[in-house]
N, C-alpha and C positions, 0 to 999 in steps of 0.2 A: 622677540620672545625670550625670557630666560627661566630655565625649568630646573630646580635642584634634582638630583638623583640621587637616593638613599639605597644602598645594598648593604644587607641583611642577611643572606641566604645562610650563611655557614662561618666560616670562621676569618672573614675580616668583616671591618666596617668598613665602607666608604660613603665618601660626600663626595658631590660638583655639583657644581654650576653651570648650566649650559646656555652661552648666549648663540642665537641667532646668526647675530650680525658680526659678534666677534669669537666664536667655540668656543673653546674650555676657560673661564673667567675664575674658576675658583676647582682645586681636586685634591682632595685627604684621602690618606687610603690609614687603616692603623689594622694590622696583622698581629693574631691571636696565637702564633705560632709559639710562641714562649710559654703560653697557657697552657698548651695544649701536649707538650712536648713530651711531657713525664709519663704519658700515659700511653702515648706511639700512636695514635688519632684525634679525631675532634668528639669532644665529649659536649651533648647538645645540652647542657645542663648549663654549662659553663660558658659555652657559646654566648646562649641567646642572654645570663646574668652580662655578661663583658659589653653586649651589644644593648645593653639599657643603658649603662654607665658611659658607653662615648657617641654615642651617636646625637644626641641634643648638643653636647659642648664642639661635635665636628660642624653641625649646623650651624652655630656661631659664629662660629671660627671662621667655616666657608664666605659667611654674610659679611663677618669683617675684610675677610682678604680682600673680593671681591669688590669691596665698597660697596653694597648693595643695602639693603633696608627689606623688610616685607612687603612693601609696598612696590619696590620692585620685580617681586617672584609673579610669574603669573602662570605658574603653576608647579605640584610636586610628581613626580613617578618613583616608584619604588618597587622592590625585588616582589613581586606575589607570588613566586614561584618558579622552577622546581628548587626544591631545600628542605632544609630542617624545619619544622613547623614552630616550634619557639622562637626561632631566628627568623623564622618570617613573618611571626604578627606584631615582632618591638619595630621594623621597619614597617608594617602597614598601619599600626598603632599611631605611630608617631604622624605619617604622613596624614594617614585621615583628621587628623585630630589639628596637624598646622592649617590643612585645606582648613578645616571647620572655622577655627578660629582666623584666617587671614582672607577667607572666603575666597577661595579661589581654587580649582579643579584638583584631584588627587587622582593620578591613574595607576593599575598595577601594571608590569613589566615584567614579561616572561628573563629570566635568566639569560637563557642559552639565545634568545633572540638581541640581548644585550653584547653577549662576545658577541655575535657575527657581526653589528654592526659597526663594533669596536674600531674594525678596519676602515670607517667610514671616518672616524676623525685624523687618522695619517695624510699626510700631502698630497699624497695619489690613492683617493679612495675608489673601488672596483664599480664598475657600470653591470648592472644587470645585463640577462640573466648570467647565472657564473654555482659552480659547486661549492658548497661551503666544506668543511670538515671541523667540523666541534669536538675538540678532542681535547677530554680534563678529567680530571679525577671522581667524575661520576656520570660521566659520556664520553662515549666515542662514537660520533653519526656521521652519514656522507647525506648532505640535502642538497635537491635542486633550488635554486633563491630565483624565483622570476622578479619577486617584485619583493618592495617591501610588506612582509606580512602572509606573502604566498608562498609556502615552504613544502618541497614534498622530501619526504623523507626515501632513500634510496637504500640506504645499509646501517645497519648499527649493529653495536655487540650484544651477544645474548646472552654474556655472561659479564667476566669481570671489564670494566671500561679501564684504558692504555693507562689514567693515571693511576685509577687504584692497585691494577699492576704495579707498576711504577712503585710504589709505596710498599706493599705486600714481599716484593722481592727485594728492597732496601732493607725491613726490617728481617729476612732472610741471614741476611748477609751483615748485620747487627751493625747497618749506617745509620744517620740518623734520622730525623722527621722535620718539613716534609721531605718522602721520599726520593721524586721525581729529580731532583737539585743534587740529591746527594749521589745516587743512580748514576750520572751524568757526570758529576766529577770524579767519580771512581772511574769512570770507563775510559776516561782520557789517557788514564797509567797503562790501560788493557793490553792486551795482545788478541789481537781480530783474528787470527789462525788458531788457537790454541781449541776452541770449543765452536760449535754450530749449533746452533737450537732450531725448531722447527719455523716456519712462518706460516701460525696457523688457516685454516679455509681459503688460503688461497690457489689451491688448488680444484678448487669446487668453483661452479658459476655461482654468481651473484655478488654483493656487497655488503654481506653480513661481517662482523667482525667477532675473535673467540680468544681470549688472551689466558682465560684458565688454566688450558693443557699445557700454556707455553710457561706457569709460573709452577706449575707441578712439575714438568720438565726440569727450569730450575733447582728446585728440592732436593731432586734425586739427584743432580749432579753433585749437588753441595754435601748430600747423603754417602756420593760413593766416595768424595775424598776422604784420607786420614785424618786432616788435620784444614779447618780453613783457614789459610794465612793471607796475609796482602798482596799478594800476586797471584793467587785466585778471586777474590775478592774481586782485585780489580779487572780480571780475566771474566769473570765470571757477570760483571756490570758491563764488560765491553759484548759480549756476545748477548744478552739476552737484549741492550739498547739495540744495536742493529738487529735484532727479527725484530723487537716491535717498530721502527721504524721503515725498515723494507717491507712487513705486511700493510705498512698503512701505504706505503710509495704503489702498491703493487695496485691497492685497491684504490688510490686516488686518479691511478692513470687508466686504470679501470673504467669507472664513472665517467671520465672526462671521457674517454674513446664512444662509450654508451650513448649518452646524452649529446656526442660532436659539441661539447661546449670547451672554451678556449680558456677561460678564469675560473684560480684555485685559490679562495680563502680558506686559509686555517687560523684557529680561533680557540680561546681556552688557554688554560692554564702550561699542557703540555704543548700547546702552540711555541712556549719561547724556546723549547729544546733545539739546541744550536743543529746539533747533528741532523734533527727532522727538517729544520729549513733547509739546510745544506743539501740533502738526498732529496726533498721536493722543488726545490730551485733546481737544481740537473735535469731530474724527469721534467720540469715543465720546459723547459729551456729545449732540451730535446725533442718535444713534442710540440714547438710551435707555440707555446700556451706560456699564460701571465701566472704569478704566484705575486699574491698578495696579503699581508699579516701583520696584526695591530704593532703598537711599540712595545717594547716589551715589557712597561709597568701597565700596560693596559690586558696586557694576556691573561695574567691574574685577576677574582672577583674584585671589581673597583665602579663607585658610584660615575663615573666619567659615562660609561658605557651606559650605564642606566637614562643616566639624564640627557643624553643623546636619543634613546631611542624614546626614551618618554616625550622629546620634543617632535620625535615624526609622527605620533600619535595624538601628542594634542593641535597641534598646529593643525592637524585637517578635521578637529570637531571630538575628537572621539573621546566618551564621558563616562563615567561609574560609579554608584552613589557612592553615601558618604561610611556606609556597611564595610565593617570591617573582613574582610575575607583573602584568607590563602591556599594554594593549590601547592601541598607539596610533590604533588606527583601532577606533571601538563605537559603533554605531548606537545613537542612544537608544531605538528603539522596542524593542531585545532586553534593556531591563531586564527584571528579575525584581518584579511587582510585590507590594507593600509590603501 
């Protein structure tokens, strides 16, 4: 079976190709970052214009790389949600419409159930059940994964999610966009003694996550110096990266202990953050337990992920008409399981 995968959500394109018998046969990704830059976010105006203008010519392209033909496709899946709602009906437009005309099945594709199974196309992809953590610039969740499709939701944040932190405290500190990347190269200059920032809720039960308090924290330190110069800056990237990473260590070893489950995927955009694998590789390793997590052009939105998980859904029957419809807002735990 080979199923292209179209994402849409926000502010990249991507395409793949997913074969069967031999996985990823064809994967474009083209990144709206430059678009976007001037303005310090994603502007869904410009978004979803950018994502009418490449998305038909990555589909081409894909079919050319691939050697493939329409006749080959036997079927499309695409981003239906969660995302910007302009960004998400050029990719279900588009898809409904190749189904139409090549008569062949179009399914939508939860997002965030595309990271998690991102990790399923690396060499050594993770055996059920196992904890996920989706953690990107508009999630941060802890789920239990039984199966595919069966997802229970454990903890998430009730306010800002790690990447938009991520991003909020870059533009703090007048780095650039996106933030997460920039965050992370400044922290490498740091000095990890110089300041402590809080690691919020974890000091309370449960798995909820709260990254607000920790970026108003920021503010006010950045408030009480004289003057901010590059060795605050970079002081100031190196303490707030370690709380948000040791809140997420503290509540992923949490869950695991909770649940007695032994596998830890992390997934998303702020999945490639070196230092988060670094500090979740030790606690797992410490505790007996596997850590597992895509490559890291896959961490980021990219049609790869899509058209993987669109192939575990059609391959066992699963259909939806040819009605154009997106969900910008969908609870992962109200998948339909697989």
């Amino acid at each position: 079976m080979k199923v292209i995968g179209i994402e849409t959500s926000c502010d990249e394109t991507g395409v793949a190709i997913y074969d069967s018998n031999k996985g990823l046969i064809a994967d474009l990704l083209y990144s709206q970052i430059q678009l976007h830059k001037d303005y310090g976010g994603v502007v869904p105006e410009i978004a979803s214009r950018d994502h009418i203008r490449k998305t038909m010519p990555m589909i081409h392209e894909a079919l050319v790389m691939s050697n493939c033909s329409p006749e080959d496709i036997d079927g499309i899946a695409y981003t239906a949600g969660p995302g910007l709602i302009g960004a998400l009906l050029v990719g279900s437009s588009i898809a409904k419409s190749l189904a139409l005309a090549w008569g062949i099945p179009a399914l939508g594709i939860h997002h965030m159930e595309g990271h998690l199974l991102a990790a399923n196309l690396s060499d050594e992809p993770p055996s059920h059940p196992f904890i996920a953590l989706l953690v990107s610039g508009g999630h941060t969740q802890l789920m239990r994964c039984e199966n595919y499709g069966n997802y229970e939701l454990l903890g998430e944040s009730v306010d800002d999610a790690a990447g938009e932190a991520f991003d909020k405290v870059a533009k703090m500190l007048g780095l650039g966009y996106p933030g997460g990347p920039e965050v992370a190269k400044a922290a490498k200059k740091g000095d990890h003694n110089r300041f402590t920032f809080p690691r919020p809720m974890t000091n309370k039960p449960g798995l909820n996550f709260s990254f607000s308090g920790l970026k108003t924290f920021v503010l006010n330190t950045i408030n009480d110096l004289e003057h901010l110069e590059g060795t605050d800056i970079a002081d100031i990237a190196c303490a707030f990266e370690d709380a948000v990473v040791d809140t997420i260590r503290i509540k992923c070893e949490r869950a695991l202990k909770q649940t007695g489950l032994n596998s830890l995927v992390i997934a998303g955009g702020v999945s490639a953050n070196l230092c988060l694998r670094d500090v979740l590789g030790m606690m797992t390793s410490k505790n007996d337990c596997k850590l597992y997590y895509p490559e890291t052009n896959l961490c980021t939105d990219n049609g790869a992920m899509i058209a993987y998980a669109g192939y575990q859904r059609l391959s066992i029957g699963q259909s939806e008409s040819l009605e154009i419809k997106v969900r910008p807002r969908w609870p992962l735990n109200e998948l339909v399981a697989t």
